[in-house]
N, C-alpha and C positions, 0 to 999 in steps of 0.2 A: 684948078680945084675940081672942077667937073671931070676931068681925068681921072682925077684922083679916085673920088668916090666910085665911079664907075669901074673901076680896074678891082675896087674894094668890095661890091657886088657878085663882080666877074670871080673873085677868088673863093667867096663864100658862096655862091652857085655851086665850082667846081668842087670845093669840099663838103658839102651835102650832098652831093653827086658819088664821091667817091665815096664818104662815109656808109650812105643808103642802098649803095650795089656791089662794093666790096665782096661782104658774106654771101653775096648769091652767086659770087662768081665759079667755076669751076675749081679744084688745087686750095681754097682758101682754104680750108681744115691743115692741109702740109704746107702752108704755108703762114703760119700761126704767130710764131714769132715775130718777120717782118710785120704782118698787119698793127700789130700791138707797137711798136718800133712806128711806124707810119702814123697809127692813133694817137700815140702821144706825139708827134709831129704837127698831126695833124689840130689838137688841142691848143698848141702854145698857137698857129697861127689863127686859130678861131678866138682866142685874149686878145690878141692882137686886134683882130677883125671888130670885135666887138668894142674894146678903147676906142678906133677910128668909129663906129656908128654911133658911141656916145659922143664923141666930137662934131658929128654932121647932124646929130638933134636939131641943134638951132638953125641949122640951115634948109630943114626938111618938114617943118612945121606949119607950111603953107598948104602941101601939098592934100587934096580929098582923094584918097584911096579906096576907100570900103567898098563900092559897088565891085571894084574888083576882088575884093576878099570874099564879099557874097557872090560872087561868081565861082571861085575854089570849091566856096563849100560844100554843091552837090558833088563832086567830083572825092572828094576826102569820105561824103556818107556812104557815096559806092563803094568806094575804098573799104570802108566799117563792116557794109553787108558781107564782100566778100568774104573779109578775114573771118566773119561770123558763119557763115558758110561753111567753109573751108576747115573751122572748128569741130562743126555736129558731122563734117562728114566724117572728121578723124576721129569721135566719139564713136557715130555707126562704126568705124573698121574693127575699133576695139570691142566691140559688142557680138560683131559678128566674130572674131577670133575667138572670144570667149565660148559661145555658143559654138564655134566647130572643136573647139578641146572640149566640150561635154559632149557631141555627138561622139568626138573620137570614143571616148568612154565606154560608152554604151556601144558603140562597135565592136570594142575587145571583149565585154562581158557579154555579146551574142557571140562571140568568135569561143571564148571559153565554154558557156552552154552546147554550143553542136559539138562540141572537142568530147565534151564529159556526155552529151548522147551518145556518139559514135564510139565511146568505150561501152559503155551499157551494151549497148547492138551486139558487140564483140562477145562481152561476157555470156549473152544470152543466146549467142549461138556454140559458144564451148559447153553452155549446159545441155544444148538440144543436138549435140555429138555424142555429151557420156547419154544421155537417153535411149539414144539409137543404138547405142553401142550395148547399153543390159538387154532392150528387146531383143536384139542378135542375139545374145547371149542364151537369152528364155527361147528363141526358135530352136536356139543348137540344142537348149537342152530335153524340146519336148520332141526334135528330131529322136534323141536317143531313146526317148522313152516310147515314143513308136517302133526304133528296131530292135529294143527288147520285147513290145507286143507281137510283133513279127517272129522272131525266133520263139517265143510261147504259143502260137499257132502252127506255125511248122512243128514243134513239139507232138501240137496235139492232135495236128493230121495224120502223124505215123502210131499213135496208140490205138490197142486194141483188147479186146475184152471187155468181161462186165466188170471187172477193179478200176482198169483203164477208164472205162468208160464212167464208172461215178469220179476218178477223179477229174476225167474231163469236165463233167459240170460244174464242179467243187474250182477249176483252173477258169471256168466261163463264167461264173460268177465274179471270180476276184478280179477277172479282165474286164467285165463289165463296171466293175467299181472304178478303175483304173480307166476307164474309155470315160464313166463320168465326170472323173476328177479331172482326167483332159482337156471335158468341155467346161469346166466350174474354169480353169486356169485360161482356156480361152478364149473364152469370154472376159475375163479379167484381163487379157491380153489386147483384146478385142477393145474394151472399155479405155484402156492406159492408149492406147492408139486414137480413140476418139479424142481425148484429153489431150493427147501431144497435136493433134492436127486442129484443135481450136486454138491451144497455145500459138502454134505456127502461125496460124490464121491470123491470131489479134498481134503476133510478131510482126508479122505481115502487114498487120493493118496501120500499127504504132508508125514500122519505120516510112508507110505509104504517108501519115499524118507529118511524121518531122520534114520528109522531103518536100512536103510541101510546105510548112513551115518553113525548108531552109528558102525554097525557090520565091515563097511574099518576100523574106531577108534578104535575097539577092536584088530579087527587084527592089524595094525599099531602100536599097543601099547604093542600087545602079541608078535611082530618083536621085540619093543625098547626092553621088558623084557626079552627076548632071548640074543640078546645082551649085557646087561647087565651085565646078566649072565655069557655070552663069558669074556667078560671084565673083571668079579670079576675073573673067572679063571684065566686070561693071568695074573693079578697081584699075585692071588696065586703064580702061576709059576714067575713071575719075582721074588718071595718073594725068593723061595725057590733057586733060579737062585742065587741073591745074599748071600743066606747063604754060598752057593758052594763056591760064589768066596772069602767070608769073609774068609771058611776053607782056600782057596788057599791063600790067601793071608798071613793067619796066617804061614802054612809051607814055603811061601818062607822066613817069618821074621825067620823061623828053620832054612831056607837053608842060610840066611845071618849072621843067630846065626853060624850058623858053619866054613863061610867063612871067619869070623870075626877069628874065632877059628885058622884058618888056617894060616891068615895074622901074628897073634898074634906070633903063632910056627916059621915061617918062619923070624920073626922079631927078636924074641926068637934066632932062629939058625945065623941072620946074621946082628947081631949086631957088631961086631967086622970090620965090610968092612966100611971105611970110603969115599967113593964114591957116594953112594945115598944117604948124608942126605942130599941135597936140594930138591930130590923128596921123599923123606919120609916128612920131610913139608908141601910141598904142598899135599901130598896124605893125611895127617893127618887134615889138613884146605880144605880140598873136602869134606873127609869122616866126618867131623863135618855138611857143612852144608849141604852135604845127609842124612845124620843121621835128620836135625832140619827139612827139605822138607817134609820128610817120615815121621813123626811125625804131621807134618801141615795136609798133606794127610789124614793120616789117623785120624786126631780127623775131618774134614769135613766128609770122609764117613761115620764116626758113627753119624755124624748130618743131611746127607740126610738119613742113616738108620731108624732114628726117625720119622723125618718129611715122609717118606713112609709109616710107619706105623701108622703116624695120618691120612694119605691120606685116608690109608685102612679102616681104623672107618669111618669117614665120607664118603665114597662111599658104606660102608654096611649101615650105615646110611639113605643114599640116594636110597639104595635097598629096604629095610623095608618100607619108604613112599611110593616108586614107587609101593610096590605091595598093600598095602592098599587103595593108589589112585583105583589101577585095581580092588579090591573088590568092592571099589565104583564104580567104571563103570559097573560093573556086575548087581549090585543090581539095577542102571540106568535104566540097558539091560531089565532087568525083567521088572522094572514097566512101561518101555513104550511096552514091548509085552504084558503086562494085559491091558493097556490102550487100546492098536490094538484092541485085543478083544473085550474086551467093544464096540470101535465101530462099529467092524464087526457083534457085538450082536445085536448093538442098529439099523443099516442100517437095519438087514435083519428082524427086529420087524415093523420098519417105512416102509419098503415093504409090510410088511402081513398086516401092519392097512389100506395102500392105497390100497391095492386087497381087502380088507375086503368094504373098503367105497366105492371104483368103482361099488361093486355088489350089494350092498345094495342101493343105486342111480340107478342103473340099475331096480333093482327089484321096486324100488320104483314108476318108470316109465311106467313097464310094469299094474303095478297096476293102476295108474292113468289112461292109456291107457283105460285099461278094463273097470273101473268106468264110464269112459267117454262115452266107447260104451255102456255100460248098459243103462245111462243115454238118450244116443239118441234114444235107442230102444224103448225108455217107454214114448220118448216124440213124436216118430212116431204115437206108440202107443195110443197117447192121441191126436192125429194131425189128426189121424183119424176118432178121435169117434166127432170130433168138427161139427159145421153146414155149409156150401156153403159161411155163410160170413166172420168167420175165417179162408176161406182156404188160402187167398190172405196172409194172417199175419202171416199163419203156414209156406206158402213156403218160403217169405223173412226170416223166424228163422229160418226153414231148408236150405237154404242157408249159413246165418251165419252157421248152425252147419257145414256144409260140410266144410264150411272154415277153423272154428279150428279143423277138422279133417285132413284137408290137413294141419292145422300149427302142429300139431300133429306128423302127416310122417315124415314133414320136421323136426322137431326135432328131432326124432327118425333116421332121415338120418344123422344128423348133430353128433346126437351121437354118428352113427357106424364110421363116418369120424374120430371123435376125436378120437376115438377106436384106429384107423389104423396108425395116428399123432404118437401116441404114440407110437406105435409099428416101427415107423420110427424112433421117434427121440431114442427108444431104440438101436435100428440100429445105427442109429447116436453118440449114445453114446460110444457101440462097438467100431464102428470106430474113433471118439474121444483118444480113452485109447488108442488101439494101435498105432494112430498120438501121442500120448504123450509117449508112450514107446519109439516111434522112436525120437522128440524130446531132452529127455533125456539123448538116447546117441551122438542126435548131440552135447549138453551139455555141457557132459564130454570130448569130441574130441576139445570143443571151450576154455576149461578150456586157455591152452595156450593164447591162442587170447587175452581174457580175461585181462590175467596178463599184454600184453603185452600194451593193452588198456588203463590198469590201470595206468601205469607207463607213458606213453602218456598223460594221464589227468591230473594225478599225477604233470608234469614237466606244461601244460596248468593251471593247477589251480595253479601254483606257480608266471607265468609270471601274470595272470590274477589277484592273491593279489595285485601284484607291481603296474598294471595298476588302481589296483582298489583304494589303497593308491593315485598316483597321482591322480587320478580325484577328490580323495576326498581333497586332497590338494586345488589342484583348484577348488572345489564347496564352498570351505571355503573362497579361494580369493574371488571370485565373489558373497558369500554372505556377505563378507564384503564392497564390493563395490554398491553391492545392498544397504546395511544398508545404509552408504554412500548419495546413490541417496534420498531413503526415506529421510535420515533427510534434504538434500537440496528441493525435492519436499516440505516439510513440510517449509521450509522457503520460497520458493515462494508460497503457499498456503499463509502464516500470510503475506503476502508482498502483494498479490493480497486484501485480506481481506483488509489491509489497506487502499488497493488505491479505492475498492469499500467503503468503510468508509467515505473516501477523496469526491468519486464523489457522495455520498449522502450529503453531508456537502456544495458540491459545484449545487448541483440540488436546493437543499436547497434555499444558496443566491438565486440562479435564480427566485425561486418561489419569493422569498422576493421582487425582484427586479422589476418583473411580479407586484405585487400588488402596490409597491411603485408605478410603473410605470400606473396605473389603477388609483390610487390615484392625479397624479398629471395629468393625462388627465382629471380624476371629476374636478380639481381644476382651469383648464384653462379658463373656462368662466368665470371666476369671475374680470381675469384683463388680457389686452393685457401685461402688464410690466412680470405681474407671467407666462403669457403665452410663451414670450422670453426668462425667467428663466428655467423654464417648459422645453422648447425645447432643450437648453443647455446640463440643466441637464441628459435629455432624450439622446442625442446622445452619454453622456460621460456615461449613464447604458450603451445605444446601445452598443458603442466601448468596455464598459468594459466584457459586456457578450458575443460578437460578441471572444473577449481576452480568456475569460474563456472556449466558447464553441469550440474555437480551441485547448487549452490545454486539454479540455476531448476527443476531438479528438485522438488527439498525443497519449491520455494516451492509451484510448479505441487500437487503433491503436498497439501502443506498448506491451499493453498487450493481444492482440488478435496472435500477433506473438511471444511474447514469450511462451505463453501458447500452440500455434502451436511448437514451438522449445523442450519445455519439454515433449512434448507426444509424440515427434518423436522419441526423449533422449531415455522415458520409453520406447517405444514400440520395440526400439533398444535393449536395456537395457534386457527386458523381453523376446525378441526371442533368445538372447546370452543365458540368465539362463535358458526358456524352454530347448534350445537343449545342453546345459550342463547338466541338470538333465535327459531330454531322454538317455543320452549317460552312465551318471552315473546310471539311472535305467538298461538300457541293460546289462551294465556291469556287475551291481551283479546280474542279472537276468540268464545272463551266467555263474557266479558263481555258482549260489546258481544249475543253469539245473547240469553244471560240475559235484558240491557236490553230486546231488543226483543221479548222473549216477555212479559216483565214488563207493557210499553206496550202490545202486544198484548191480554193478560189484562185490564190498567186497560181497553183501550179496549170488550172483549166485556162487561167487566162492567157500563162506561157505557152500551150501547146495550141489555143485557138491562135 
């Protein structure tokens, strides 16, 4: 009998053994079928097991077991904590997955921004090509209008005489208007060159700002991918952490394979005591549903074991884009430090053609200078050889000459000034860039400010939709009440029309009556009897139109004040909806300022 039970033990050991390590085995997923095959095998011989341990109740009733059950039980609460463990870490994996698909996000929408600056840059240097390309243009064309001044000079070297000679001042004039318009155009030329070399300059400065915006993102991103990194470790490690505790878990199901061994023996040796079979029951209905707990356990840790290691694929998953993303940004990196270049090529090309055109302007002047003295020398020259009665004619054209020599100096002073201009506003410029270095880092110091601004505007432009809904509610009432007004002014309009309709119809009679009455005064001489008729008649027009011209009275009257009453209505009317629409205009007008301080702030905050 003691065989018995024991061999009865022995088999229900083995199949809690095989039931509780089965699924952790390696192959058990393709091997699926058989297990289920084996499970239900394994069920009919646990009915079995279980008839026989209803049968050996009465013979196990003696036995005191409990200090060994209290013995298990710290060993099952380690068991608890683990599984409880081993849960918030699968929770953490899923959090941080989470949280590396939102970084991804925001990696591609910084990957999109430098994409859509690095067009901008582009675009902004095809503008600052066709610019370069009309100033050429404007040198070539004030080139020709020099060697037209040039052949006007040689013209007027070879004349001679005194016809020649007035039209020479008559041609020195017009060339001196032509020398002025020159300088109006070059300096205008002069000024579109200072304007393209600040443009350049704050081109300059922008893409000096993105680059380094790109190179914090690089860094910033070369931190996340550090990180990352750290992360795919610490999971390695938790990986390897949980194989530990799977081993461990496996030897304590040894160490309860043995204690089970031991119960078995001791049940085996003291089965004959008839005392403890009410705690051998209850120890055998404990040890059933620790046995089914410890089995729930552990088919859950082999199903967070899984889902950690789907976790793992998709975070390596998410490692492989993350670094592809960063190759992209590298490649970014590159092409906007070839862009830099380019325009640090293209700037210091548009400084050698503006030093190139200041000296050749220069020289050009020094040249006209000279032509000019030539020119006077040879007209002293001829000023002399003239007779007593052209001297009067020579000294007034020698006067003019002195004069465009002195307009001459003065150009030539105006030039050296522009010179010096320049040389300030380079000065100026110096000091510009490092006011904007300084700038920059007030900037990034206001970044805070900023955010805090934002979220301020942010909460303004929220109250300000609400207000801007109601007003529009009510610009809705009061243009239905306008509508409203319209159609009643439109029926006192047809109602006026009518009554002016009415007092044409009654001007009318009156004329009629007027003639009737012209008619029967022609007809009075003819009889005192028709004249008594005549008279009758005449007092009953009188009264009757004396009747009429008080009712157009009344009317005239009554409609002169109501016509007074509706334009007081409208003008009522019209100052409500003016200062309902002022108010509804300010209001999105403060809107839309809001908006575009908001986009504003978004956009300082993007480039700090």
């Amino acid at each position: 009998m003691k065989k018995k039970y024991f061999k009865a033990y022995l088999l229900l050991a083995y199949l809690f053994y095989l039931y509780s390590v089965l699924p952790l085995m390696p192959g058990a997923c393709a091997q699926e079928e058989n297990l289920t095959f084996q499970y239900k095998v394994l069920e009919k011989e646990n009915e079995k097991l279980y008839e026989m341990l209803n049968e050996a109740k009465q013979e196990i009733e003696q036995f005191k077991l409990a200090p060994l059950i209290q013995a298990s039980n710290p060993e099952t609460q380690a068991l608890k904590l683990r599984i409880k463990q081993l849960e918030n870490e699968s929770r953490l994996n899923r959090e941080l997955s989470q949280q590396l698909s939102g970084e991804k996000g925001i990696l591609e929408g910084q990957q999109k921004q430098s994409s859509s600056q690095i067009k901008e840059l582009h675009n902004q240097r095809l503008a600052l090509e066709k610019q370069n390309q009309s100033l050429s243009q404007q040198v070539v064309d004030l080139n020709s209008q020099y060697n037209k001044l040039s052949v006007d000079l040689s013209k007027l070297q070879t004349a001679s005489g005194q016809d020649q000679r007035d039209n020479l001042v008559l041609i020195l004039q017009e060339r001196q208007n032509e020398i002025q318009k020159l300088r109006k155009e070059l300096s205008e030329i002069r000024g579109k060159q200072r304007d393209l070399v600040d443009k350049i300059e704050q081109i300059g400065n922008q893409s000096d700002q993105r680059l380094k915006k790109l190179t914090q993102d690089l860094t910033v991103i070369n931190q996340e991918r550090e990180r990352l990194i750290a992360q795919v470790r610490d999971m390695d490690r938790q990986n390897r952490e949980l194989s530990d505790s799977l081993q461990g878990v496996l030897k304590e199901l040894s160490s309860t394979e043995d204690l089970k061994n031991k119960l078995s023996m001791e049940l085996e040796e003291k089965n004959t005591n008839p005392e403890v079979s009410a705690q051998n029951n209850v120890l055998t209905a404990n040890l059933k549903r620790e046995n089914e707990r410890i089995k729930d356990e552990y088919s859950k840790l082999s199903q967070s074991i899984g889902s950690l290691r789907l976790e793992k694929k998709a975070l390596e998953e998410q490692y492989s884009q993350v670094v592809s993303s960063l190759q992209g940004m590298d490649s970014l990196s590159k092409e906007n430090g070839f862009l830099k270049e380019q325009l640090e090529y293209s700037n210091i090309q548009k400084s050698k053609e503006i030093e190139a055109i200041k000296k050749e302007y220069e020289n050009k002047l020094a040249q006209l200078g000279a032509q000019l003295i030539q020119l006077h020398d040879r007209l002293a020259y001829a000023d002399e050889q003239k007779d007593e009665q052209l001297q009067k004619n020579n000294l007034e054209k020698s006067q003019d000459i002195a004069k465009l020599e002195r307009q001459i100096d003065e150009n030539k002073n105006r030039s050296l000034d522009y010179m010096k201009q320049l040389e300030a506003l380079n000065a100026q410029f110096t000091q510009l860039k490092s006011q904007r270095e300084k700038e920059l880092t007030q900037l990034q110091s206001q970044n805070d400010e900023l955010n805090v601004q934002l979220r301020d505007l942010n909460s303004q432009r929220n109250v300000l939709v609400r207000q801007n809904q109601v007003l529009a509610q009510k610009y809705q009432n009061v243009q239905e009440y306008y509508d409203k007004l319209n159609s009643e002014i439109n029926q006192t309009k047809e109602q006026s029309a009518e009554y002016a309709r009415q007092r044409e119809e009654w001007v009318g009679q009156l004329k009629n009556l007027d003639s009737q009455l012209a008619s029967l005064r022609q007809q009075t001489d003819a009889s005192e009897k028709s004249r008594k008729i005549l008279e009758d008649e005449n007092t009953a027009i009188k009264s009757e139109r004396k009747n009429l011209a008080d009712k157009l009275k009344v009317y005239e009257e009554s409609l002169a004040q109501l016509k007074i009453q509706k334009d007081a209505q409208q003008a009522q009317k019209d100052a409500e909806l003016k200062s309902l629409s002022d108010k509804l205009a300010s209001t999105q007008k403060d809107l839309s300022g809001s908006q575009d301080l908001i986009s504003r702030l978004n956009q300082d905050k993007d480039t700090l």
